[in-house]
C-alpha positions in Angstrom: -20.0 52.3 4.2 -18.3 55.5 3.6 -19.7 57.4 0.3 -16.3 58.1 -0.4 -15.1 54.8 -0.2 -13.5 53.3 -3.2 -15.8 49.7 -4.6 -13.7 47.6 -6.4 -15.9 44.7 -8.4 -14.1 41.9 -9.5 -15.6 40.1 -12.3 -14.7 37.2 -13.8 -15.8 34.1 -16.2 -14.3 31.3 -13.7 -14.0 32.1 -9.9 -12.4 34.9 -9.5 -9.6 34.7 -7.2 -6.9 36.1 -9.1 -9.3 39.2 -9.7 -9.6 39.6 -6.0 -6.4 39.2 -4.9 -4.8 41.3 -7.2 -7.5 43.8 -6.2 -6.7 43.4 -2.6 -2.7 43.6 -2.7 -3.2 47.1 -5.3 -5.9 48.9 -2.7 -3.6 47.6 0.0 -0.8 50.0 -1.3 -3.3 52.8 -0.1 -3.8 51.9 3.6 -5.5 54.7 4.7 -8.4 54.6 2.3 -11.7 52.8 3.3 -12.8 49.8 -0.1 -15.3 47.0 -0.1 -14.6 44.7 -2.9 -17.3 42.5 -4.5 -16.8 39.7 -6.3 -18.7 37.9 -9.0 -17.8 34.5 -10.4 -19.2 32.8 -13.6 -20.2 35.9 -15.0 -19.7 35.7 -18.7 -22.3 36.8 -20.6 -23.7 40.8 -21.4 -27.0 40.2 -19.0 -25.1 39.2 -15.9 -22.7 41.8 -16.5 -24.2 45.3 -18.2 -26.2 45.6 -14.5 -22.8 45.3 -12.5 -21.6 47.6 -14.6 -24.6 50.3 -14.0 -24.2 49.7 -10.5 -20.8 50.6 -10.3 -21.9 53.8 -11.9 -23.3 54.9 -9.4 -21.0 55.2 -6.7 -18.7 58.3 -7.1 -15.4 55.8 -6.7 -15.6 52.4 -8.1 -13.2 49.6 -10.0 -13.6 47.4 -12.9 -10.9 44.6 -12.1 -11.7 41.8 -14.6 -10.2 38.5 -15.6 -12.6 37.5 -18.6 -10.7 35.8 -21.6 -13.5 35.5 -24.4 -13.2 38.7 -26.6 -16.8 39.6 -27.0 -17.3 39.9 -23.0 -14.0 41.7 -23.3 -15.0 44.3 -25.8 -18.2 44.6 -24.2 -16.9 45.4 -20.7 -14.6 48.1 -22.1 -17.0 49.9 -24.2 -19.6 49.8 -21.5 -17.3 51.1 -19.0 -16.3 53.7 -21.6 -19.7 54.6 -21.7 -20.1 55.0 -18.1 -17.1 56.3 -17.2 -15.7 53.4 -15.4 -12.0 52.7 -14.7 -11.3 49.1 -15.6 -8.1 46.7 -15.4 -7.9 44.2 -17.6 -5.4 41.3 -15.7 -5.9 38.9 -18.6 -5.4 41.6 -21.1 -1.7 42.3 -21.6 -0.2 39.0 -20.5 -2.5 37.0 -23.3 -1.5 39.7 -26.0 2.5 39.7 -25.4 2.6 35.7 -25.5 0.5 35.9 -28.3 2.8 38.2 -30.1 5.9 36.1 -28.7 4.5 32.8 -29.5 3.0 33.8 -33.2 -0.6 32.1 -32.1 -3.8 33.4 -30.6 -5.0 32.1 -27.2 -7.5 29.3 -26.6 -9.5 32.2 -24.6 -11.2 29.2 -22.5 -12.7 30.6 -19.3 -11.6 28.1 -16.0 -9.0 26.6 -17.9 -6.4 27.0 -14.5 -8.7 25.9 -12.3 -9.3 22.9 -14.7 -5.4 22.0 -13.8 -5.9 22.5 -10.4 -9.0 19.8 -10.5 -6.2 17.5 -12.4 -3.4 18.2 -10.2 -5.7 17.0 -7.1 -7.2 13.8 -8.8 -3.7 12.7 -9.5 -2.3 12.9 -5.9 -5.4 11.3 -5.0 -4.6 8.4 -7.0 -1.0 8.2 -6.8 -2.5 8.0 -3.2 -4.7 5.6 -3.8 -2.0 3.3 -6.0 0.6 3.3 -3.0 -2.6 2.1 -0.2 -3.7 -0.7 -2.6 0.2 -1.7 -3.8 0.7 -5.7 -3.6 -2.5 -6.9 -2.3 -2.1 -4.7 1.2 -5.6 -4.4 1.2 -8.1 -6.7 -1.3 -10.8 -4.0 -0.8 -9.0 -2.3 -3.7 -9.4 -4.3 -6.1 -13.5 -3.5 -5.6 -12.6 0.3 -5.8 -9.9 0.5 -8.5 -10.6 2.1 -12.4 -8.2 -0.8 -12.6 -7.0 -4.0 -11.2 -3.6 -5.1 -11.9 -2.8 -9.0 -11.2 0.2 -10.7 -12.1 3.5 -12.8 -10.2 6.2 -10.9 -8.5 8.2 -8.9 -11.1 5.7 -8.4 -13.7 5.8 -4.4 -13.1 2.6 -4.3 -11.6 4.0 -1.4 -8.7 5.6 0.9 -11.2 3.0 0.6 -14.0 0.3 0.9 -10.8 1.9 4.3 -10.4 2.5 5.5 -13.9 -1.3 4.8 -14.7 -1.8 7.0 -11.3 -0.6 9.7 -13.0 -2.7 9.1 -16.0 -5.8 9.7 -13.2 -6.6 6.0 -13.0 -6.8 4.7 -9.6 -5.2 1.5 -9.6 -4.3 -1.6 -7.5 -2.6 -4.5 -7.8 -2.9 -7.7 -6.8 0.3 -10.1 -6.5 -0.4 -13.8 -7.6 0.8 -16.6 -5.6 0.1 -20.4 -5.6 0.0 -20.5 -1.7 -2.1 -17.7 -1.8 -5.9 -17.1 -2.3 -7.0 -14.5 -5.1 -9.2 -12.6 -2.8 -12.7 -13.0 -3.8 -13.0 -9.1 -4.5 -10.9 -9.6 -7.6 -13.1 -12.2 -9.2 -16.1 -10.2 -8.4 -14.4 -7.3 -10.3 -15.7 -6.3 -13.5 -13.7 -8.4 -15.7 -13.1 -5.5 -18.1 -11.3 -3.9 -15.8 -8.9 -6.6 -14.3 -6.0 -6.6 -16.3 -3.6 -9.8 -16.4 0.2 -8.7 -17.0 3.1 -11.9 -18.0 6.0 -12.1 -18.6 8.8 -15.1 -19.7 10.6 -17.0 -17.9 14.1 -16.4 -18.7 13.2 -12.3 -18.8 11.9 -13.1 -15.1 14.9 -14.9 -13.7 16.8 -12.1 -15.3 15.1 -9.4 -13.3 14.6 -11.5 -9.8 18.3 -12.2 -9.8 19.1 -8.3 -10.2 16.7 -7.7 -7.8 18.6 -10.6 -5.2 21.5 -8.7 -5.9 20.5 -5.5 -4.7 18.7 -7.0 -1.6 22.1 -8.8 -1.1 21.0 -12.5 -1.3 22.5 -15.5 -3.2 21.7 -15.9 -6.7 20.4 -19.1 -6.1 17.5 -18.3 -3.9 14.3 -20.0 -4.7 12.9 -17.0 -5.7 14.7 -17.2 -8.7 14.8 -20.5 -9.8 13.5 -21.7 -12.9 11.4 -24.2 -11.8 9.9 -22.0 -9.4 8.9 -19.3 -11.9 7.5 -22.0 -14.3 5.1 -23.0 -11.4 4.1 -19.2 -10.5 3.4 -18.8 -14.1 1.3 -21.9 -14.1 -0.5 -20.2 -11.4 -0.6 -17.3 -13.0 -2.0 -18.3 -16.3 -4.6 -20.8 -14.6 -6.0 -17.6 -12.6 -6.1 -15.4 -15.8 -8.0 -17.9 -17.8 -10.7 -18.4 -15.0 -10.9 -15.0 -14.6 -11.3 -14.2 -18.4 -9.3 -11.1 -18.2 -6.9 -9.4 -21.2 -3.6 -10.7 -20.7 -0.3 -8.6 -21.2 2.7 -9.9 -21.6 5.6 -7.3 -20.2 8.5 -9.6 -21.4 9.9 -6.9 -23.4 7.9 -3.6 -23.0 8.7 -1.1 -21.3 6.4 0.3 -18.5 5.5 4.0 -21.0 4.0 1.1 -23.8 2.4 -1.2 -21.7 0.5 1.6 -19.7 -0.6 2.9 -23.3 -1.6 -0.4 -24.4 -3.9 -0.6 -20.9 -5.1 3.0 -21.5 -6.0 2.3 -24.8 -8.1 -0.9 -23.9 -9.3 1.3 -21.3 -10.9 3.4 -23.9 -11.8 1.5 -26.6 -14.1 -0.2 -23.8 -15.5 3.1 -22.4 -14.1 2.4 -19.2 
């Protein structure tokens, strides 16, 4: 490389890659200048950094760009770099002091706290993902995969709890119960801990399945509202339940926010 070049080292507690990039689109502003930029991740601590540091010393053009939030390694790099005669950015630096002074409260100064979101942000696609493959006993092979295993008749909120649980980072799936249907065999060989039994009474159900009638545009009197039909798919239902020895829920009149809570908290008090 050209001795004249400029080296930019980016250092940083997590990975980096704000560090780099905000290195790369500053140097870019000088296109006709030659730079190698080096990069080194998880570097939080005065013995991985003081030799970076003395390297950088060396060559007659180098960068400091760091993104370090816990003080010590701050006040560290600065002083050194005094020392040396380093340039340095700080990219953490001003933005944590003026929302400190605007908020009135110091920051957590956590290193990899953003890419801790990130890690967050892709377990709950994958299982919203995984709640909308496994929805209403599509696939019984769920059941054997799920954090959780939701089984209950039609209109006992298993969808819409399925999916605000996914968003808790449970994978979930849900199994509908139906006397003319077989529980699939994965659900019984489920941990029972984790199947979770959700009811509802009967005049709160024939409340809901008639709405829902409505809005599909059938009669009222369909059989999938009628009373003695729901009394027999809570039969079912209950029968199922006990043999599978599972907590029971009853949904009658919670809404979906409470009875998630009430699973996540089972969930873990259970270690689960």
């Amino acid at each position: 490389m050209d001795n004249n070049a400029v080296v930019i080292y980016v250092i940083s507690d997590s990975v980096g890659e704000t560090g780099e990039l905000i290195a790369k689109s500053s140097v870019k502003q000088f296109e006709s200048y030659n730079y190698e930029i080096k990069r080194y991740p998880y570097h939080n601590s005065v013995e991985q950094i003081e030799p970076i540091l003395e390297e950088a010393s060396k060559h007659k053009k180098s960068l400091i760009v760091y993104t370090n939030v816990v003080q010590e390694t701050r006040d560290f790099i600065e002083c050194k770099a005094k020392e040396l005669d380093l340039h340095t950015v700080d990219v953490m630096g001003g933005p944590m002091d003026q929302l400190e002074d605007l908020l009135g409260y110091p920051p957590l100064r956590e290193p990899g706290l953003i890419r801790r979101l990130d890690e967050n942000y892709f377990k709950k696609v994958e299982a919203i993902e995984f709640a909308v493959k496994y929805d209403d006993g599509k696939d019984p092979r769920g059941a054997k995969k799920a954090d959780i295993c939701l089984v209950g008749i039609s209109r006992t909120s298993k969808t819409p709890l399925s999916m605000y649980l996914a968003n808790k980072l449970y994978k979930v799936a849900n199994v509908p119960l139906v006397p003319e249907v077989p529980v699939p065999d994965e659900v019984y060989e489920k941990d029972v801990k984790r199947v979770i039994g959700l009811t509802c009474n009967t005049e709160k159900l024939i409340s809901i399945r008639e709405e829902r009638l409505k809005s599909l545009g059938l009669a009222g009197g369909a059989k999938y509202a009628n009373l003695d039909r729901i009394r027999e798919e809570l039969n079912y239902s209950n029968q199922v339940m006990d043999e599978l020895g599972c907590i029971v829920i009853d949904v009658s009149n919670k809404a979906i926010e409470e009875t998630a809570e009430l699973i996540i908290e089972y969930m873990e008090k259970n270690k689960l």
